[in-house]
PLY file of the C-alpha trace (Angstrom):
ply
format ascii 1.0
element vertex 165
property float x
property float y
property float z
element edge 164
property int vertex1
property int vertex2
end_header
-95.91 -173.53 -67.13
-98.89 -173.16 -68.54
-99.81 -173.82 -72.60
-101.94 -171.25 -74.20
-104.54 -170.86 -77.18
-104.90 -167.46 -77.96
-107.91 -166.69 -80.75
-110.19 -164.25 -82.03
-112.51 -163.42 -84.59
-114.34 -166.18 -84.81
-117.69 -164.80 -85.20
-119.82 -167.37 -83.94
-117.79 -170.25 -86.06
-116.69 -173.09 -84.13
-115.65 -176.86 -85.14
-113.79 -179.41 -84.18
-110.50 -178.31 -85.66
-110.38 -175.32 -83.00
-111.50 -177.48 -80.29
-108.98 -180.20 -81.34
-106.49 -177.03 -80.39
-108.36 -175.85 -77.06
-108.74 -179.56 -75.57
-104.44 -179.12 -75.66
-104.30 -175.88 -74.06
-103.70 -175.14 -70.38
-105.85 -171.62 -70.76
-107.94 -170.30 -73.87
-108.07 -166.46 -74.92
-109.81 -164.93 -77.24
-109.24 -161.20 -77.98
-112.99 -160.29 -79.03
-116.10 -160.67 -81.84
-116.95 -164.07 -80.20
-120.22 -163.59 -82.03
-122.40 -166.25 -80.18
-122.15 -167.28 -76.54
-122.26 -171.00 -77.99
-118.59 -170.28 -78.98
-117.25 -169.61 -75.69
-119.73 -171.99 -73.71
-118.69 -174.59 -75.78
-114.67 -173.89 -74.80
-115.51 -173.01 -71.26
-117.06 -176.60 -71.02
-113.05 -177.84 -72.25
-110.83 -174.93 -70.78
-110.84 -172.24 -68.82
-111.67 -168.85 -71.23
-110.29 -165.41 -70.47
-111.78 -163.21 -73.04
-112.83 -159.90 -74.13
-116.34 -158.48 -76.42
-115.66 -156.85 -79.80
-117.54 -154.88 -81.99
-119.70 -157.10 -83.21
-120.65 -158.80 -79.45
-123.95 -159.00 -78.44
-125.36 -157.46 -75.13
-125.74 -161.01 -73.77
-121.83 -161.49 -74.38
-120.66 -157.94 -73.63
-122.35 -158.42 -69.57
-120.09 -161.84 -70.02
-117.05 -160.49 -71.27
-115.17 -157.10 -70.32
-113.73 -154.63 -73.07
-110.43 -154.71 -71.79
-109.42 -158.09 -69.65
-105.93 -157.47 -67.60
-104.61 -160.60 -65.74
-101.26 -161.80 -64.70
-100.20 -165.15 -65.76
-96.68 -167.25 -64.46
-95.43 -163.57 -63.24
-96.49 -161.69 -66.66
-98.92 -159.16 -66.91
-101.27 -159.27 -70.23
-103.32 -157.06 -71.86
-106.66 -158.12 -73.74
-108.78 -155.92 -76.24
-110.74 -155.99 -79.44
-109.66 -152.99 -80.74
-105.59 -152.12 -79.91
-103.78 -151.17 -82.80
-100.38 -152.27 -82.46
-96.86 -150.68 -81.83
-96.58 -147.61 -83.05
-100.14 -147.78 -84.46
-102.09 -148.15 -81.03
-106.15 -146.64 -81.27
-106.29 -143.60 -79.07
-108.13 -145.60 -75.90
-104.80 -147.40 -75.95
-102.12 -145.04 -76.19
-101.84 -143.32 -73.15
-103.02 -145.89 -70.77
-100.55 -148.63 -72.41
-97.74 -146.23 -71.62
-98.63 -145.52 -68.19
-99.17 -149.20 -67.58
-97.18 -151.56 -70.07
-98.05 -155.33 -69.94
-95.27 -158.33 -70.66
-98.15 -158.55 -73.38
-100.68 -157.11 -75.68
-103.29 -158.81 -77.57
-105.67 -157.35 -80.03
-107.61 -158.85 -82.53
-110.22 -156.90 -84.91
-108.04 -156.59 -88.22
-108.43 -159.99 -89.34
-104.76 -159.94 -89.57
-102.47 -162.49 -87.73
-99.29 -160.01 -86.12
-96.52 -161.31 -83.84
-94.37 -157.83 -82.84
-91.72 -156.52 -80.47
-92.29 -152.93 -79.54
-89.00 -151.90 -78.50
-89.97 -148.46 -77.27
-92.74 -150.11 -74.44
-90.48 -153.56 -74.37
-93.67 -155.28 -74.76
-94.61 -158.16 -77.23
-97.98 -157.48 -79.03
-100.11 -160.35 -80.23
-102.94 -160.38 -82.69
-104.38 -164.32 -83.72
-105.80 -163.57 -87.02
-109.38 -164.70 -87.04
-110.29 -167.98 -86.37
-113.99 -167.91 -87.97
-115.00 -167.78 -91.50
-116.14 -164.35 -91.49
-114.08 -161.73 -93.12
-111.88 -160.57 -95.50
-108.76 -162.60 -94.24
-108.26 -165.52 -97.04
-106.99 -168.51 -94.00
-107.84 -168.99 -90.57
-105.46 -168.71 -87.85
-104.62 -169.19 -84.29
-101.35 -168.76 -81.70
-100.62 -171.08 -79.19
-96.92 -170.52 -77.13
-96.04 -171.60 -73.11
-95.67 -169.08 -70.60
-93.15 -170.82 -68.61
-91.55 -168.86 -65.60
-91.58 -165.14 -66.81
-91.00 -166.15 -70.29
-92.65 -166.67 -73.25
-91.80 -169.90 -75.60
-92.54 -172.02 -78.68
-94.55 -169.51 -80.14
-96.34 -170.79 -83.17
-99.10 -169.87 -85.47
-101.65 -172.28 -86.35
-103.22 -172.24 -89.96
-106.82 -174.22 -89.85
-107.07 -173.69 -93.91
-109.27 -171.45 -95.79
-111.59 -169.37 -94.93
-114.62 -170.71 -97.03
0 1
1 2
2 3
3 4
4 5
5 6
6 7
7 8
8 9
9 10
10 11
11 12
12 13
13 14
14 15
15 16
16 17
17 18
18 19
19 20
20 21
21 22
22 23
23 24
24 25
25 26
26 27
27 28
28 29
29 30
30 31
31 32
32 33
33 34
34 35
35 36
36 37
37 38
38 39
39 40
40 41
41 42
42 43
43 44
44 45
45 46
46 47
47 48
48 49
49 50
50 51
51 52
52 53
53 54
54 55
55 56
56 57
57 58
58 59
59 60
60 61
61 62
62 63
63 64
64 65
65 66
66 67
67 68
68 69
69 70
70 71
71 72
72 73
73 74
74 75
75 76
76 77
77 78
78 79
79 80
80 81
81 82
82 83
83 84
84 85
85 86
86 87
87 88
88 89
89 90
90 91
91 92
92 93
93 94
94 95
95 96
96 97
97 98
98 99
99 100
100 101
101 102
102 103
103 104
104 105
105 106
106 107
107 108
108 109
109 110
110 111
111 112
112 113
113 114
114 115
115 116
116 117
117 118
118 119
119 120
120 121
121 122
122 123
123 124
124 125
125 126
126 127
127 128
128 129
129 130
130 131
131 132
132 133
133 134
134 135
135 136
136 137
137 138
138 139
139 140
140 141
141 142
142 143
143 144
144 145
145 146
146 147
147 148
148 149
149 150
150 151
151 152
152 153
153 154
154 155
155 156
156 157
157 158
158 159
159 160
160 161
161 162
162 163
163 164
């Protein structure tokens, strides 16, 4: 089993609250716009980080971190990128390829907006954290954590860390 922290957006924001969160976690992920590398040195130094650049990633981050990170985790195969869309809704550098090779899971961030969906057509579950900084439109800052345990995914929950400002 392992316990997860999935995050994104946190454009160069970190504090205490977050890493009160990773120093739980088995594994940390963050789907893109890290914004400074003293965001994910500062988890690596806690957990282990899979993560991916976004938009707003620096060159020094982007040779760090791929665009899209594929892994397999307790027997499920997961899908990180900034910039996914989301069922039905996918960005065309998704579409095709997530057809041709579905994960168990799909994570995008980008939007600002925290989405937990089935898609029923791909029989995949897509994730997107919200954003975790203070950057952004979004009004409160949030986070998933959930187990992978055997093949399945559990105790989902979202994590609100309060407003924005």
């Amino acid at each position: 089993m392992k316990k997860i922290l999935l995050l994104s957006d946190t454009h160069s924001y970190i504090d205490n609250q977050i890493l009160k969160f990773v120093k739980q976690a088995d594994e940390v992920w963050h789907a893109g716009d890290i914004g400074d590398v003293i965001v994910s040195d500062t988890i690596k130094k806690i957990k282990p980080l899979r993560a991916v650049y976004g938009n707003i990633d620096n060159a020094e981050i982007r040779i760090e971190f791929p665009l899209d990170n594929k892994f397999i985790v307790e027997n499920i195969e997961v899908w990180i990128t900034h910039i996914g869309g989301y069922p039905n809704r996918y960005s065309p550098r998704i579409r095709d390829e997530i057809k041709k090779h579905t994960p168990k899971i799909f994570i995008s961030g980008h939007s600002h907006i925290l989405k937990v969906m089935n898609d029923k057509k791909l029989n995949l579950l897509h994730l997107n954290p919200g954003a975790a900084g203070k950057s952004g439109f979004h009004q409160i800052r949030t986070m998933l954590r959930f187990e992978i345990n055997n093949s399945k995914i559990e105790n989902l929950e979202v994590i609100e860390l309060g407003k924005r400002n």
